[in-house]
N, C-alpha and C positions, 0 to 999 in steps of 0.2 A: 663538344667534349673538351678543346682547346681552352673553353671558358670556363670550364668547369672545373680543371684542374689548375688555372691561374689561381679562381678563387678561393682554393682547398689550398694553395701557398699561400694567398695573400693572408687566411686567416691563421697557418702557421707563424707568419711573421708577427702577425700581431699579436699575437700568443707571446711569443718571446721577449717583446716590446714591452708588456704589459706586468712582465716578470722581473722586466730589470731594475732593480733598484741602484738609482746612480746616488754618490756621493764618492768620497773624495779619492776613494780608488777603484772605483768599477762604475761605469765598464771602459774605463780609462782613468788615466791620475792628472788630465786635464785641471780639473778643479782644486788638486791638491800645487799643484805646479803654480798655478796662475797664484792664488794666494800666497807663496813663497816668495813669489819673485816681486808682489805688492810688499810683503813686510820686509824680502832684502831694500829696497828702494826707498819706506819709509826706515828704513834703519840704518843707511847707508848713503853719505854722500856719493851719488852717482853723478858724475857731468855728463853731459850728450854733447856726441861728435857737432862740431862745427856748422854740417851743410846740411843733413838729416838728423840731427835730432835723434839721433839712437844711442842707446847705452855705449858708455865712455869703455874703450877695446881694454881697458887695464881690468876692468869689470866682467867681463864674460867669461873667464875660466873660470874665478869663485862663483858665480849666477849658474855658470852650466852644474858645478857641484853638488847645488843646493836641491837639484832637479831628483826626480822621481829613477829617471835613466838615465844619466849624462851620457853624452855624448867622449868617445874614448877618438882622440886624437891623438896626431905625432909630431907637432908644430911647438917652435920655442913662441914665434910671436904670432896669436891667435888672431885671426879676420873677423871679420862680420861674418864671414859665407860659413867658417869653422863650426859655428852650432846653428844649424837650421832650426834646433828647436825654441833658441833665443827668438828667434827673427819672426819666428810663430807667435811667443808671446808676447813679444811689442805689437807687429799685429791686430793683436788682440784687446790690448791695452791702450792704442789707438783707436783702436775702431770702437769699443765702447763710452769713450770719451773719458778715461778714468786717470789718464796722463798727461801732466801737465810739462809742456816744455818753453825750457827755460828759452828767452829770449834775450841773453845778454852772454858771454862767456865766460864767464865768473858763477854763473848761475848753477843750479843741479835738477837731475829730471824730478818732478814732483810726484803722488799721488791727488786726485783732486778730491778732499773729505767730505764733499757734499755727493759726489757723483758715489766715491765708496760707499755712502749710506745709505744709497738705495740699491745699489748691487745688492752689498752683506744683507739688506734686508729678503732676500729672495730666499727661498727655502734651496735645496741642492738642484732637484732638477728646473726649475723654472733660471737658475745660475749656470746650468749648465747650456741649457737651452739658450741661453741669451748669448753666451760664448760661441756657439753655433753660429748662431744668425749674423755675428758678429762678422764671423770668420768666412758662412758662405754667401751668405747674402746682400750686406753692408759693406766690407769693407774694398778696399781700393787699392792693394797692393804697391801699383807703377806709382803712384803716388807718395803714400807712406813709407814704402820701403827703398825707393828711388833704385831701383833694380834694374836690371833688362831683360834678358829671358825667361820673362816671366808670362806665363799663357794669357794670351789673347781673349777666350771663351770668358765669361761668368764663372764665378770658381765653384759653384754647384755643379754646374757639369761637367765641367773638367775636372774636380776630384770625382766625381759619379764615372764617366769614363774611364779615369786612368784604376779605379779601385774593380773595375769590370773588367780589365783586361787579366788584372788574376787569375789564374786557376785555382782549380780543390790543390793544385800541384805546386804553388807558388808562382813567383813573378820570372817568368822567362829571358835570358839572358837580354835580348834585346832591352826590354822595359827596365832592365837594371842599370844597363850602362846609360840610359839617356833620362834619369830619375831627376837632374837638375835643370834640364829642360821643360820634361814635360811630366809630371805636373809643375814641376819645382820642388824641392829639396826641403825647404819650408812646412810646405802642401803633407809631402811623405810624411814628414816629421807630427803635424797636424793632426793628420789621419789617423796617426797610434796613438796620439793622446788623446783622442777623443774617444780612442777604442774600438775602431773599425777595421783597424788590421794592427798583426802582431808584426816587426823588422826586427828580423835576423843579423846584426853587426859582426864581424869579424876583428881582427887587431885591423888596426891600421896603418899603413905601408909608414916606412921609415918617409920621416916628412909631410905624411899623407894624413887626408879629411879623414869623413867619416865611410867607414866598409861597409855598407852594407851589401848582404850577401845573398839575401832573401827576402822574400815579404807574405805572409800567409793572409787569408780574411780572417777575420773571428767572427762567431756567431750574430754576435749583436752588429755587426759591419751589414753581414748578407741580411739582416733581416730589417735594418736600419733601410739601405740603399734599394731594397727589394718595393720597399712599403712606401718611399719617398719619391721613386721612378713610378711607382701605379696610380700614386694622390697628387703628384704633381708635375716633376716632369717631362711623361709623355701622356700629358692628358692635354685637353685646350686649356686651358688654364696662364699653361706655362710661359705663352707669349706675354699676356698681361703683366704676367705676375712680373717675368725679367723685365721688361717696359718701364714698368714702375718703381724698378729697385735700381735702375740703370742709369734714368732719367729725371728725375724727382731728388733732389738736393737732398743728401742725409739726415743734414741736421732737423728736417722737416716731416722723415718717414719714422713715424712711429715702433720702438719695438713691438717685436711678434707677428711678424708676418708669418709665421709656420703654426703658430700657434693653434689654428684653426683647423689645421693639418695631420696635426699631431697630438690633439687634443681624448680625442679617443682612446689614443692607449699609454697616453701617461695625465690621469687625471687628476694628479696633484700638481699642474703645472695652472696653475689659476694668475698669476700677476707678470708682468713683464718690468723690465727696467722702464723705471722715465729716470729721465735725465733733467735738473733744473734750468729751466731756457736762460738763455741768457736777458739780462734787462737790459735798458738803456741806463748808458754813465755820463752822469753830468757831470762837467766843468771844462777848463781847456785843453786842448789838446795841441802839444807841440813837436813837429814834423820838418825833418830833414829831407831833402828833396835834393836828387843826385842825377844829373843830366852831366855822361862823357866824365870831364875832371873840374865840372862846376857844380856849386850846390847852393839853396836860399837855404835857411831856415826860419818858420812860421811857425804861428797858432790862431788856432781854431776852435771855436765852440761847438759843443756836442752837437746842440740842436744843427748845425749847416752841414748842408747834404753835398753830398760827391758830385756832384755839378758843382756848384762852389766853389768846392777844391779845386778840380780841375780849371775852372776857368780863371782861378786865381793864381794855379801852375802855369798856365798859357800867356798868362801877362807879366809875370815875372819874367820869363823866357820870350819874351817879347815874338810867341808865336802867336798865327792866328787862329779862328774857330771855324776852319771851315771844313775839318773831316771828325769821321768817328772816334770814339775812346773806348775801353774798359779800364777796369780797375780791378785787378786779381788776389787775395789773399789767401790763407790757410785756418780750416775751421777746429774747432776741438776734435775733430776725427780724423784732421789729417789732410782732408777733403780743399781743395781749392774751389775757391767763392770768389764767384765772376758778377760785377756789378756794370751792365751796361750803357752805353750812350742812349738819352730820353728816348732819341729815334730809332734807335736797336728795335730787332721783331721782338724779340724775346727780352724778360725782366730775371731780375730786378734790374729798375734802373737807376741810375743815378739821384735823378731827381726826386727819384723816393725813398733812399737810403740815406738815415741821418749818420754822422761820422758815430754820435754815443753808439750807436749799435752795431758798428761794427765787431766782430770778434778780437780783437786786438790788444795786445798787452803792450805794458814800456819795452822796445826793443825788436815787437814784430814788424815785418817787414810787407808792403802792399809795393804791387808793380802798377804803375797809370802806362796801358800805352796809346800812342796818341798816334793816327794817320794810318792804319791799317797797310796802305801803300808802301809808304814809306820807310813804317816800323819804328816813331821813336820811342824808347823803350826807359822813361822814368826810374828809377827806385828812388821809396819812398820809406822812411823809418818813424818809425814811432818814438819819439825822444823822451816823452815824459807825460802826465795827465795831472793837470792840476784839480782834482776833485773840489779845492776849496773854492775856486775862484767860476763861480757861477752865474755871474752877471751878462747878458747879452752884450755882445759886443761886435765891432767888426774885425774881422782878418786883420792877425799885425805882422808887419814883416821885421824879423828881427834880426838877419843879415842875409847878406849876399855875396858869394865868390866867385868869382869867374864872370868873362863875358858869356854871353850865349852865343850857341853857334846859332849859325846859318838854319836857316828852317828848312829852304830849298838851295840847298849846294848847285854852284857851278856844273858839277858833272850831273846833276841831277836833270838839271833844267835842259842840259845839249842829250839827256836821254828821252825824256819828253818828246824833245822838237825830232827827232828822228823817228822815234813811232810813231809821232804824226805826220813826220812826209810820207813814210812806207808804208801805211794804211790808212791815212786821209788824202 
């Protein structure tokens, strides 16, 4: 009977599913928001903070404006945390690979026009749906948003969870006060633009964020989360599924993983984003290299691979080759791209990675670090790319400052010899 009447809901839900017509304001203003905040950015010089790369703070009160809800604050000088629903849609604009940030300080955040043209090309709901996958499946929050209490879980379940705690009665004191915890404030914010629940705001206390006072489901929320908990996840499925969305490098996992999902009961969702891969860039490449308060500066050809680099970092620094490396940088999602030592378990590795293909603009930064033990800890900047100059050639070193330190420090080496008396 139990089974019976799950699937006399399930096919209410998808009744409802099947009825909804999304675009730009129902059954959220998600779609109508995100486009806003791409033409404020192409129409507006924006810079990005310094260390994340988030819209410049002088920018968020006119952005939160422009919005569908703004957000109602009592602040003269506005934070990052002051509109959760900004923080949503960089997010967003992150994690689909649609924003380009600047790598110099003079610079401004961009839109990327090849990546927009295959967005804009999506009809509403397969744009809506990619904003989804974006937000619960792909994107990386601790990363992009460089945050901290920010939930632990996959954020499919953790907004599935925290949108389950609701009653027909609203959200209960408890889950209001600790709305920036768990799920995150972001998340809440998220939630109503996509249309899964309605937030109740209040004024805001003298000085104070945002009130919210309430939180209700709405129909397409209960019938959304109803339908997406039975097809996926509490089915077996859903280990894989997270596995592979958790594990598996971004820039690698194809849109529309729900697609298959959800195909049922919105059958105009036929195309998902691609994204144009990146190619390889020929010419040289010239790289600042910052060890302590010394630094070389070099160049390098596309084609020589991060081995290469590395061992031509180690001879500069007159270290030698006898422990592991990686090489760490940031992909168009956001995403940190870990390139490991040939002997590493796991790839990519060095030796297979040519520097052209790295993701990297004039002014992006990559960390080498070298001895795992030890932790030396490289920075590395990208100074220029001479596209014309494409002739193979070897490594030039074009200066050098500072001695190098010590590879194995005095204290280093009288810690060594002690935990080797005391356990050999």
């Amino acid at each position: 009977m139990a089974g019976k009447t799950k699937s006399l809901s399930l096919v209410k839900e998808m009744h409802i599913l099947r009825n909804t017509e999304i675009n730009d304001e129902n059954p959220g203003s998600i779609l109508k928001d995100f486009r806003s905040v791409i033409k404020y950015l192409q129409n507006n010089k924006v810079p990005a903070t310094p260390s994340a790369g988030y819209f410049s703070f002088t920018h968020l009160a006119p952005m939160n404006e422009i919005l569908s809800n703004p957000i109602r604050i009592d602040k003269k000088r506005p934070q990052k945390k002051s509109f959760p629903n900004l923080i949503g849609l960089y997010l967003l604009l992150r994690g689909a690979g649609l924003l380009i940030i600047p790598q110099d300080t003079k610079g401004f955040l961009r839109i990327d026009d090849k990546a927009l043209a295959s967005w804009s090309g999506l009809n509403d709901t397969e744009a809506y749906f990619t904003l989804l996958e974006t937000w619960l499946v792909r994107s990386s929050p601790k990363e992009i948003l460089d945050e901290h209490n920010l939930t632990n879980d996959f954020l499919m379940t953790a907004c599935y969870n925290f949108w389950e705690k609701i009653s027909e009665n609203g959200a209960d004191s408890h889950t209001l006060k600790f709305l920036n915890y768990n799920p995150g404030l972001f998340n809440v914010s998220l939630l109503e633009l996509f249309g899964f629940i309605d937030i109740i705001a209040g004024e805001p206390a003298k000085g104070g964020d945002w009130n919210i006072t309430d939180i209700n489901q709405t129909e397409f929320g209960v019938a959304f989360f109803i339908y997406l908990n039975e097809k996926l996840i509490d089915s077996k499925k859903f280990f894989n599924f997270t596995t592979y969305n958790l594990m598996e490098p971004k820039n690698q996992i194809p849109f529309g993983q729900l697609h298959k999902h959800f195909r049922a009961c919105f059958p105009e969702w036929k195309s998902n984003l691609v994204l144009p891969k990146r190619k390889f860039r020929a010419g040289k490449y010239k790289f600042k290299i910052s060890l302590e308060k010394t630094w070389r500066i070099v160049a390098l050809d596309a084609e020589k691979n991060l081995e290469e680099l590395a061992d031509l970092i180690l001879m500069l620094y007159e270290f030698d080759r006898d422990h592991m490396y990686s090489f760490y940088t940031t992909d168009r999602f956001g995403n940190t791209v870990e390139i490991h030592h040939p002997s590493a378990n796991t790839g990519p590795f060095c030796d297979e990675t040519q520097i052209g293909m790295l993701p990297i603009e004039k002014g992006s930064s990559i960390r080498f670090q070298y001895d795992f033990g030890f932790g030396w800890d490289f920075g590395i900047t990208l100074m220029e790319i001479d596209e014309n100059d494409v002739k193979p050639a070897e490594p030039e070193i074009i200066k050098i400052h500072g001695e190098s330190p010590e590879q194995y420090p005095s204290w280093y080496e009288d810690d060594d010899d002690e935990f080797e008396e005391e356990y050999y």
